[in-house]
C-alpha positions as CSV (number, residue, x, y, z in Angstrom):
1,X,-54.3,66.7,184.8
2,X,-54.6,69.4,187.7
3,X,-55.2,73.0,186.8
4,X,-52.9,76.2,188.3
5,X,-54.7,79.0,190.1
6,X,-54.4,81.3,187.3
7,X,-56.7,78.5,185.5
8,X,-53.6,77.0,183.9
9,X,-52.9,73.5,183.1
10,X,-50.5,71.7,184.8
11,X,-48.4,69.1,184.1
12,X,-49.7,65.4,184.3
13,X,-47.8,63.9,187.9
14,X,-47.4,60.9,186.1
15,X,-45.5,62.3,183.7
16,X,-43.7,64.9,186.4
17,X,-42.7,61.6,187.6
18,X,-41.4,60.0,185.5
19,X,-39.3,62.6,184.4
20,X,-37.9,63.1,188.2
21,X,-37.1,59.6,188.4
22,X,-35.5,59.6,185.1
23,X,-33.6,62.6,185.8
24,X,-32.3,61.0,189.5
25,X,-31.3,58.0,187.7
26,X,-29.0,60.1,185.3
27,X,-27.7,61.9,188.7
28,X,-26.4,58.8,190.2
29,X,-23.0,58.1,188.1
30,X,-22.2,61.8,189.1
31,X,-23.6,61.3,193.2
32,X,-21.3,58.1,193.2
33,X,-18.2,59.4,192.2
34,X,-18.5,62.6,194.6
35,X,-19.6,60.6,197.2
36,X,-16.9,57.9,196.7
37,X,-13.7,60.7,196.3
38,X,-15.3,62.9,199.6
39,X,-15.0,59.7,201.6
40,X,-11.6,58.6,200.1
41,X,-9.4,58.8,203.5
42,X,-6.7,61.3,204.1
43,X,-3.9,58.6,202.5
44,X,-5.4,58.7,199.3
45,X,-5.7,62.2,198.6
46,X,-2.3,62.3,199.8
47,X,-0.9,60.2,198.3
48,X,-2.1,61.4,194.3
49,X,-1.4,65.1,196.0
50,X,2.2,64.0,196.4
51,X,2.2,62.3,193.1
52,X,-0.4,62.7,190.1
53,X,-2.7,65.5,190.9
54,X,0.0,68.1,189.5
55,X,1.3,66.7,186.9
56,X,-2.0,66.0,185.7
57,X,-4.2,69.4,186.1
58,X,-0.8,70.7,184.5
59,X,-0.6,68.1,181.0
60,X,-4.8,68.7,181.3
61,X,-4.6,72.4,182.1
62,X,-1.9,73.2,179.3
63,X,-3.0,71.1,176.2
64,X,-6.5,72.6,176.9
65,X,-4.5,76.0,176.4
66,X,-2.5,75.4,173.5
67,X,-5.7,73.3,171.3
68,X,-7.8,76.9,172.4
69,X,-5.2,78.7,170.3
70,X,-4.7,76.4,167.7
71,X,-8.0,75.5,167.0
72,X,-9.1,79.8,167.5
73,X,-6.6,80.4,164.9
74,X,-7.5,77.9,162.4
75,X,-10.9,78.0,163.0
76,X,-11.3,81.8,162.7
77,X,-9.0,82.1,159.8
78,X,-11.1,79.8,157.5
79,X,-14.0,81.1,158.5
80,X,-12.7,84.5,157.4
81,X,-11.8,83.1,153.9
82,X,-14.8,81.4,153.2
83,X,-17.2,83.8,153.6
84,X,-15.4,87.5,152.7
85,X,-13.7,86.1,149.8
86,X,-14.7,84.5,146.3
87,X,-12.2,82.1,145.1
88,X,-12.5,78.8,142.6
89,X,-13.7,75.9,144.4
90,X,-15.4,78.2,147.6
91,X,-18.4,76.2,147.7
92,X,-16.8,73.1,147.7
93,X,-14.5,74.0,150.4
94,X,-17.3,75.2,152.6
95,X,-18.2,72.2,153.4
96,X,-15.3,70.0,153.1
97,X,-14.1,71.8,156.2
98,X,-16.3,70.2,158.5
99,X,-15.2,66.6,157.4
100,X,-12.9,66.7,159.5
101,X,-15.6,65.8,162.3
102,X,-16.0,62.6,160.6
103,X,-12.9,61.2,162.0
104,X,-12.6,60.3,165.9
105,X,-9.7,61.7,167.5
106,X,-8.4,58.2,168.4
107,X,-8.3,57.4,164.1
108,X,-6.9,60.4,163.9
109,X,-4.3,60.0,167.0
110,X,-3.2,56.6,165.3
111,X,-2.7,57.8,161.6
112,X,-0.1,60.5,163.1
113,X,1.6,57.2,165.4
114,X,2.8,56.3,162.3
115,X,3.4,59.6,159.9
116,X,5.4,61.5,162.8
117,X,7.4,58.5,164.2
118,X,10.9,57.4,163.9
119,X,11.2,56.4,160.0
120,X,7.5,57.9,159.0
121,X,7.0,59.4,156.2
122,X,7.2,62.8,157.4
123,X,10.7,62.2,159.3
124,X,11.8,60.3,156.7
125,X,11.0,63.5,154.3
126,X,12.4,66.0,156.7
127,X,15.9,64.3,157.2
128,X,16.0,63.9,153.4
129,X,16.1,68.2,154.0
130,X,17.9,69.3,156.8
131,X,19.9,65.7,157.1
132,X,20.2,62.4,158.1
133,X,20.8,62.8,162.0
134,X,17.6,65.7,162.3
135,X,14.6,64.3,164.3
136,X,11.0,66.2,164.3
137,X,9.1,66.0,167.1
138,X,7.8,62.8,168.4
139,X,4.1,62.2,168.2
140,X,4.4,60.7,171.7
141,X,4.4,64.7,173.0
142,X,2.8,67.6,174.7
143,X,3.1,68.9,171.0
144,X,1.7,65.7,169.2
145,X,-1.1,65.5,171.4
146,X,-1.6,69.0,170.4
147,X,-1.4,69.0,166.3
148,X,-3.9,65.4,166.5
149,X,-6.3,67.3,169.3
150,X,-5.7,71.2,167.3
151,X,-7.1,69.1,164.0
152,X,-10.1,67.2,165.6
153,X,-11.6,70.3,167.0
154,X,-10.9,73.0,165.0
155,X,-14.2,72.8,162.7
156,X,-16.3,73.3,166.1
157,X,-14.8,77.3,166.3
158,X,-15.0,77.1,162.4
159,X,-18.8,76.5,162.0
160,X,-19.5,78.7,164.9
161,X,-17.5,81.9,163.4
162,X,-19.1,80.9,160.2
163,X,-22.5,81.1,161.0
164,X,-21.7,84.3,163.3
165,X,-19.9,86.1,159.9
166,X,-22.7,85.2,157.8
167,X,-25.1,87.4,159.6
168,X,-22.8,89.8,160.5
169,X,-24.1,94.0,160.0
170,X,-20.7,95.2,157.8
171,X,-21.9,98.6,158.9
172,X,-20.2,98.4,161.6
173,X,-16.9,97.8,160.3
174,X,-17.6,100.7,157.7
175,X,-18.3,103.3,160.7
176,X,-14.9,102.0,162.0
177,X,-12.9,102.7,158.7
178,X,-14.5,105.8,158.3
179,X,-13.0,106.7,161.9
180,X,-10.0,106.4,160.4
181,X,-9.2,102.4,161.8
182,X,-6.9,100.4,159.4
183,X,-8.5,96.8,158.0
184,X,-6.5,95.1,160.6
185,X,-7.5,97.4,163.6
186,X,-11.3,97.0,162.4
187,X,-10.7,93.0,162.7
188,X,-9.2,93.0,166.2
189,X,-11.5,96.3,167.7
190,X,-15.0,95.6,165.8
191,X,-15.6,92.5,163.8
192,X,-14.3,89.6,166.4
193,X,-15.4,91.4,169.2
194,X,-19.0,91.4,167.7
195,X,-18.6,87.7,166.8
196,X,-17.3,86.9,170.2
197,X,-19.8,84.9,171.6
198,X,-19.9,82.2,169.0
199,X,-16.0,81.6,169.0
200,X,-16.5,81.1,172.7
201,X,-19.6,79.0,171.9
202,X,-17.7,77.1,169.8
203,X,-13.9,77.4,171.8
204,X,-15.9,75.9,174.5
205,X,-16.6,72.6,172.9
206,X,-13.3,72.2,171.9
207,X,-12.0,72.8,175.0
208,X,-14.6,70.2,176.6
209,X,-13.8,67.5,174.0
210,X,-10.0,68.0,175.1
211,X,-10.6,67.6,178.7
212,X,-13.1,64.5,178.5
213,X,-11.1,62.7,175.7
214,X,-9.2,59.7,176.0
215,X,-8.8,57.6,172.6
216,X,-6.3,60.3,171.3
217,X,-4.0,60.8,174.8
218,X,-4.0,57.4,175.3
219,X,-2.6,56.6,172.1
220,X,-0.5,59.2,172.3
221,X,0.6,58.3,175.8
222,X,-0.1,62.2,177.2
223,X,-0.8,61.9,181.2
224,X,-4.2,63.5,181.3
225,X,-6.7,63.5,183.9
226,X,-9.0,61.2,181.9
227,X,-6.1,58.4,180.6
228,X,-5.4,58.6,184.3
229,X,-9.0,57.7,185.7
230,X,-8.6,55.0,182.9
231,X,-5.1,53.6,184.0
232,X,-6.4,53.5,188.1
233,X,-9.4,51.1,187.3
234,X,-8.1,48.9,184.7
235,X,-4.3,49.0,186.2
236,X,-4.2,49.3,189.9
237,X,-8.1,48.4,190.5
238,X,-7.9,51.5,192.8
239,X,-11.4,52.9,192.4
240,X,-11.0,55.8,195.6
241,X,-8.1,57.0,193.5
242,X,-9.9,56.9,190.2
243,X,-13.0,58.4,191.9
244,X,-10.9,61.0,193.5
245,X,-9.5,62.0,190.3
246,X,-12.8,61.8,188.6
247,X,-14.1,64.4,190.8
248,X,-11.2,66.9,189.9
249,X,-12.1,66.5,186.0
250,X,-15.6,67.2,186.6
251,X,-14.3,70.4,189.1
252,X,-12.8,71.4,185.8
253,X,-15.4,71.0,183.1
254,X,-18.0,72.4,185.6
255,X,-15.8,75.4,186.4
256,X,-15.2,75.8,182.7
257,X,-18.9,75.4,182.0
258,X,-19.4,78.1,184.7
259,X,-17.1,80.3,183.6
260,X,-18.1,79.9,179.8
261,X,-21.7,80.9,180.6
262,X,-21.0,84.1,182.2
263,X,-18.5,85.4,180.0
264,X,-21.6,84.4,177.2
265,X,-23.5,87.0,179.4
266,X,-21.4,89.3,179.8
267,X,-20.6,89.3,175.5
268,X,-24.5,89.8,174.6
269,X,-24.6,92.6,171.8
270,X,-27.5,93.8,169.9
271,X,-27.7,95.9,166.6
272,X,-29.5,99.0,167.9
273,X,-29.8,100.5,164.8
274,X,-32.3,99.2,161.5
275,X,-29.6,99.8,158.8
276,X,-28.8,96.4,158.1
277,X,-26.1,95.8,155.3
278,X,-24.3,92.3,154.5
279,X,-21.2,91.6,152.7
280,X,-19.8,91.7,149.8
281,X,-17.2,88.6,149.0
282,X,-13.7,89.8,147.6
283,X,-13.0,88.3,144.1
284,X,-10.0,86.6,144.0
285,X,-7.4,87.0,141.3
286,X,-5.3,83.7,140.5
287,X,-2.3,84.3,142.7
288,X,-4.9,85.0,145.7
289,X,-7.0,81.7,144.7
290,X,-3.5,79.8,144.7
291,X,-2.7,81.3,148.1
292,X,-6.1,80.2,149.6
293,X,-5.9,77.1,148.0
294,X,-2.7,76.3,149.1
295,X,-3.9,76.7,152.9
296,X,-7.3,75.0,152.7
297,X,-5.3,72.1,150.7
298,X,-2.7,71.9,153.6
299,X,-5.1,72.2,156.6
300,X,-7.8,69.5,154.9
301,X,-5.5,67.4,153.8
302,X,-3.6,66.8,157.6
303,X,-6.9,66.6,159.3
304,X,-8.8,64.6,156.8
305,X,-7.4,63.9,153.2
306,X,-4.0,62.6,154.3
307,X,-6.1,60.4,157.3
308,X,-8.5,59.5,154.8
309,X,-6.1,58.2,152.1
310,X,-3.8,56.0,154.2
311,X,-6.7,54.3,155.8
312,X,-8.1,53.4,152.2
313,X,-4.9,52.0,151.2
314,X,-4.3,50.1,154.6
315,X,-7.8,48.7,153.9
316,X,-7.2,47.3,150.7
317,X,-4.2,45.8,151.8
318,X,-6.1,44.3,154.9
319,X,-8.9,43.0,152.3
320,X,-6.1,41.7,150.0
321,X,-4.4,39.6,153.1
322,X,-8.5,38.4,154.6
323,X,-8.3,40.5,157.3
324,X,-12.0,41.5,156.2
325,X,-13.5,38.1,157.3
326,X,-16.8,37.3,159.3
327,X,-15.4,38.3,162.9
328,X,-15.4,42.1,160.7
329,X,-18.6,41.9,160.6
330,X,-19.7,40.8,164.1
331,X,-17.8,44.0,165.4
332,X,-19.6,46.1,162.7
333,X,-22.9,44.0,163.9
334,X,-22.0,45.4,167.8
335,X,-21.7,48.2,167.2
336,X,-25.0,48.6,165.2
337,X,-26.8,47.1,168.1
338,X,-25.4,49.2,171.0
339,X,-25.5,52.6,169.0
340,X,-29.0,52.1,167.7
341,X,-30.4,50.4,171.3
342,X,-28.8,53.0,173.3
343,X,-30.0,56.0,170.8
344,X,-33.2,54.7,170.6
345,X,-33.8,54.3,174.5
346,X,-32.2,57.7,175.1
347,X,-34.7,59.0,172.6
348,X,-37.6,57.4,174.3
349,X,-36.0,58.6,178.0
350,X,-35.3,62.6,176.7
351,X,-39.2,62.8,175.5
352,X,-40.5,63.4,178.6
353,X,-37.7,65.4,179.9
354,X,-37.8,67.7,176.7
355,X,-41.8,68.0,176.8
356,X,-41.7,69.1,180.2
357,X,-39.6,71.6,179.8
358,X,-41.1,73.2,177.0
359,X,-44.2,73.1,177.6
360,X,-44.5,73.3,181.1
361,X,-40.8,74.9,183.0
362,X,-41.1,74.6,186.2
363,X,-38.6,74.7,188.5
364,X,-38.8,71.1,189.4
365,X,-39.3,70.2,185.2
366,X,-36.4,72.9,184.3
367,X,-34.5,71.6,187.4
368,X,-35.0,67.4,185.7
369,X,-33.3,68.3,182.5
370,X,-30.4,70.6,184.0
371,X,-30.2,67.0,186.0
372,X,-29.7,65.1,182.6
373,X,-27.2,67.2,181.4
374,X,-24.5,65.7,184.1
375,X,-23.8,63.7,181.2
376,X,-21.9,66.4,179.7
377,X,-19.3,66.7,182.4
378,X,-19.1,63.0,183.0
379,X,-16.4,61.6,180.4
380,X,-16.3,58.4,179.6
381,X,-14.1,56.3,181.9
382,X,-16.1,58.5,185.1
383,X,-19.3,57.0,184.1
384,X,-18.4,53.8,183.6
385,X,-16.7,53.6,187.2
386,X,-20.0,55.1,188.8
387,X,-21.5,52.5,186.6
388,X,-20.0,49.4,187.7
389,X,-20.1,50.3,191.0
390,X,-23.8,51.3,190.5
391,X,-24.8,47.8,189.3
392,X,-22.8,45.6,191.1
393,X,-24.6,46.9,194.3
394,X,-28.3,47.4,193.1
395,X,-28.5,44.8,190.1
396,X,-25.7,42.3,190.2
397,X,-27.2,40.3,187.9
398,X,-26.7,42.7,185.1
399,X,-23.2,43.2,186.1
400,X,-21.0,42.4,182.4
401,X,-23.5,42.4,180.2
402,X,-24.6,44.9,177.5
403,X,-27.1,46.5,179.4
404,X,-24.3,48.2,182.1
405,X,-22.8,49.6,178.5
406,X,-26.0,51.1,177.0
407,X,-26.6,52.8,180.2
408,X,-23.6,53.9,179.7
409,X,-24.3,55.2,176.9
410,X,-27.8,57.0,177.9
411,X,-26.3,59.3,180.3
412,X,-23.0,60.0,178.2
413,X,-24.7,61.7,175.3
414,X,-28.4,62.1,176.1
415,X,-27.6,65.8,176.6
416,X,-26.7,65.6,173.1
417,X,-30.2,64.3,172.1
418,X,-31.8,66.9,174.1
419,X,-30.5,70.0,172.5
420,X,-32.3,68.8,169.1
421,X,-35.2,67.8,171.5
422,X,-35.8,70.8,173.0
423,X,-36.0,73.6,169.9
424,X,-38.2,71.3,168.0
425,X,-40.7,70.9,170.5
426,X,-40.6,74.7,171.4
427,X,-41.0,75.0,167.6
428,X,-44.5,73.3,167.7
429,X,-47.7,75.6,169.3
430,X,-49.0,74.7,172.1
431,X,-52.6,75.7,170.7
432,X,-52.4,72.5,168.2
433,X,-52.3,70.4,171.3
434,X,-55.1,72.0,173.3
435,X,-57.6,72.0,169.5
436,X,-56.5,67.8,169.7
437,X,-57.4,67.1,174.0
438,X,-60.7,69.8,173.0
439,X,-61.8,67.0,170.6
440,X,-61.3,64.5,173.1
441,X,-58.2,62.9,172.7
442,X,-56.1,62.2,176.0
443,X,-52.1,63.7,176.2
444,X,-50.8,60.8,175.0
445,X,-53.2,60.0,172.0
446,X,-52.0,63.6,171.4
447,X,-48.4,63.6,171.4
448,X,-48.6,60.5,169.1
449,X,-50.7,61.9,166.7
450,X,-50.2,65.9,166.6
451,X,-46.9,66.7,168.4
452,X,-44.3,64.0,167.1
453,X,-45.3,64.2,163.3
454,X,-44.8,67.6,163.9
455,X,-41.0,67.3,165.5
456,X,-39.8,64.5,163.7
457,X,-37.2,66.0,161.4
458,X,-35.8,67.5,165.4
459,X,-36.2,63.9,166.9
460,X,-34.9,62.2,163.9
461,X,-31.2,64.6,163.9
462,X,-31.5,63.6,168.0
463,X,-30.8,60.0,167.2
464,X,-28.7,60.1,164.3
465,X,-26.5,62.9,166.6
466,X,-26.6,60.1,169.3
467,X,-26.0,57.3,167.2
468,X,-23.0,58.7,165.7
469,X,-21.6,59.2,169.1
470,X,-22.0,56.0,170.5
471,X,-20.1,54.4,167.4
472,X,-17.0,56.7,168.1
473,X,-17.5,56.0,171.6
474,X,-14.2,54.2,173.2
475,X,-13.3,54.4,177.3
476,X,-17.0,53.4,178.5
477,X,-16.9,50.5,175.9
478,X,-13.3,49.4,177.0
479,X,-14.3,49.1,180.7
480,X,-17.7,47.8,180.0
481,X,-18.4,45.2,177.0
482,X,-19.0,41.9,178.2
483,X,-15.6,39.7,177.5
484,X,-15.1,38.7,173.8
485,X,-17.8,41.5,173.1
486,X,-15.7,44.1,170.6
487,X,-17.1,47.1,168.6
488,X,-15.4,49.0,165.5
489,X,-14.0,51.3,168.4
490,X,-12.6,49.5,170.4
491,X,-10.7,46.8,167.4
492,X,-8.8,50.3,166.5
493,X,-7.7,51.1,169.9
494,X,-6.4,47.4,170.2
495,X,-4.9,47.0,166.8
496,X,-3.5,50.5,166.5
497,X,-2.1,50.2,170.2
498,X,0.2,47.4,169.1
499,X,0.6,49.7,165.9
500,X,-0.9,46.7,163.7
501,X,-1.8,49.9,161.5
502,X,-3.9,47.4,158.5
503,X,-5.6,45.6,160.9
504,X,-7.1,48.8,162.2
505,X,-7.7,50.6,159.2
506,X,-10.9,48.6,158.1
507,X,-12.9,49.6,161.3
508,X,-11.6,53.1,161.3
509,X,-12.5,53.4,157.9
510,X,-15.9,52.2,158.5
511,X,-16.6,54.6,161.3
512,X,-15.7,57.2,159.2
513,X,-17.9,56.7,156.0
514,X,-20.9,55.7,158.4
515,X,-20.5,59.0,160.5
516,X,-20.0,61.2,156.6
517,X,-23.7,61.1,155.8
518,X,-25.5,61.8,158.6
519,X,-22.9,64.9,159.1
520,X,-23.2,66.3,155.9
521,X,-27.5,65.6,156.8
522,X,-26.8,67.8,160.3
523,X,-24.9,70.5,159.0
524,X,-27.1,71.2,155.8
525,X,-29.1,73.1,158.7
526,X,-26.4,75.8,158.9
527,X,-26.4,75.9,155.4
528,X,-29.9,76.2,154.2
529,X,-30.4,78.7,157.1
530,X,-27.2,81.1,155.4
């Protein structure tokens, strides 16, 4: 331990060094795939100019647009019912509109394969209307790739306006209608320009999941940047191409990123007044309950009750015919194993990353965990390409095994572990720790004894968040499991690509009910805190 010359503390070197080394580690995926696409000769580039790169920023560029909307307007208008209105049931509902982050958007993606195509249900109900020779559209579309995308990320802008509604000063919107502005005019002038930040906050991780996902469009068949970094490695074997188009995608998340966090800045408002007054809910009569009802019922049900159901009933089938058998178990067993190894390590690599930062932010500390957050801009198939890469040159020997995968998983959705990381440990004063070492104990004798009991709720919603991630996750796992080595995830991508819809439905099922609890535990946050 050195000391400052303003009599400071420093931080340990040991532990400034592992942190730097950690955080250099986590930068190599991202330093591989830039290197690899700036060195990509002239024919490459050409050649996906000429061919791909369009088509792709254009299917990427444009489905990011339309989900915005979709999920903005569905996101915003629930949030608006939810909290300025008093119906039957408004409790119930509160919550039940964030189930729908239970369900990966690849389940989701191959539920839909089979309600919107030819002789579904759903066409099969619509031709019964407007006649036998009428055809919706095809789930294998720019606009099925937008409803299953739309219904996956909609809850992110919902919890977001939610939480910003809840604390919202009503005074302002009573100055407004005293001005003479109409309850319409007052929404689109005042109230959602107030709230702005948080729908961008929570626009912006919708947006992100759209770009870096790749169960749903590769179900789905939609040519997006990320399908396509996953077609040139397992297809053509081209990495240059793959790398090339890799550093596109993470051009557009980081520009996105970029762009997100200055127009946060520029959307800061503060109440510069003490009159504080909150809301008061709108009773609902029975037509406007049944009107509510009607839309929660109809937005639930696509996004999770309709999902929900048909996977039950393809599971019992599946368990009727043995489907259910020990092999099951061995992918429920793999998946257990990876998740909880990787969430665990990830855990144990964030801690000194996170203490660091908060307790000593340095450049160089601050500068280690921006460095762990390349994980956020990396998608799956990226990493894994900068992975195998990685390890076939500096540790061969590792090369197809489980390790390359957890890796994998470490620098995917450490970030994710981090942002829990980072508040508690803030939330802890530093004074504690200086009254333990003043007693004699050492830092680490410290942090084991004062400062985790103290963050273990944060740490403990760090892994489950991390855990529950690396169960859904699908490209990474794809290109990286050993042979014969399957998880939950990746059985439904196989089954539900040959649209072997029974076979799938156990695993998906599964994945679902595991990921319910330990939601339902993360977002009680938001609701103990309203």
């Amino acid at each position: 331990m050195t000391t400052t010359s303003a009599g400071r503390q420093a931080a340990p070197r040991s532990l400034s060094l592992v942190a730097l080394l950690v955080a250099g580690l986590l930068c190599l995926p991202l330093a591989y795939v830039t290197y690899q696409a700036l060195t990509a000769g002239s024919l490459v580039w050409g050649r996906l100019w000429s061919t791909r790169i369009p088509e792709l920023l254009s299917n990427t560029a444009w489905l990011a647009v339309s989900v915005a909307a979709g999920t903005l307007v569905l996101g915003i208008s629930l949030a608006w019912i939810v909290v300025r209105f008093d119906f039957v049931g408004r409790r119930v509902w509160e919550w039940a509109l964030v189930l729908p982050l239970a369900v990966p958007s690849f389940v989701l993606a191959y539920v839909y394969t089979y309600l919107l195509g030819a002789d579904g249900p759903i066409e099969q109900a619509w031709q019964a209307v407007a006649g036998p020779e009428s055809h919706i559209f095809s789930p294998y579309s720019y606009a099925g790739a937008t409803l299953v995308m739309t219904l996956a990320t909609f809850p992110f802008v919902y919890l977001m306006a939610r939480a910003a509604l809840l604390n919202f000063n009503v005074s302002f919107e009573e100055v407004a209608r005293a001005c003479g502005a109409s309850r319409l005019r007052t929404l689109f002038r005042v109230t959602l320009p107030l709230i702005r930040p948080a729908i961008v906050a929570g626009l912006s991780l919708a947006i992100l999941y759209v770009v870096s996902d790749f169960g749903a469009v590769s179900l789905l068949r939609y040519q997006t940047l990320t399908y396509a970094v996953y077609q040139q490695i397992t297809g053509r074997y081209d990495h240059a191409a793959a790398s090339a188009l890799s550093l596109l995608l993470v051009l557009f998340a980081l520009t996105f990123l970029v762009t997100e966090r200055w127009f946060r800045h520029r959307s800061r408002f503060f109440q510069t007044t003490g009159r504080y007054q909150v809301f008061v809910r709108k009773r609902c009569g029975p037509t406007g309950t049944l009107l509510i009802t009607a839309y929660l019922v109809l937005v639930f049900g696509a996004a999770f009750g309709v999902p929900a159901l048909l996977l039950i009933q393809w599971s019992l089938s599946a368990v009727a015919e043995g489907a259910v058998d020990a092999r099951f178990f061995g992918f429920v067993w793999n998946s257990a194993l990876l998740s909880g190894s990787a969430a665990t390590f990830a855990l144990l690599i964030g801690i000194p990353l996170a203490y660091l930062a908060s307790r000593w932010p340095s450049r160089l500390n601050l500068l280690c965990v921006q460095a762990a957050y390349t994980g956020y801009v990396l998608p799956g198939p990226v990493a894994a390409l900068a992975l195998l890469v990685v390890f076939s040159h500096i540790a061969p020997f590792l090369y197809g095994t489980v390790v390359v995968l957890i890796v994998a998983y470490i620098v995917h959705f450490l970030p994710a572990g981090l942002q829990s990381m980072e508040p508690a440990l803030q939330q802890v004063a530093p004074n504690l720790e200086e009254a333990s070492r003043s007693l004699g104990f050492g830092m680490v004798p410290t942090l084991r004894k004062v400062t985790l009991p103290l963050v273990r709720g944060g740490f403990i919603a760090a892994w489950v968040l991390m855990f529950l991630q690396c169960m859904k996750e699908l490209p990474a796992t794809l290109l990286l499991r050993p042979v014969g080595f399957d998880t939950l995830a990746v059985r439904v991508w196989l089954e539900a690509s040959e649209e072997y819809y029974e076979l799938a439905a156990p695993s998906a099922l599964l994945i679902i009910l595991l990921t319910l609890p330990a939601l339902l535990l993360l977002v009680s946050k938001d609701w103990r805190a309203a």
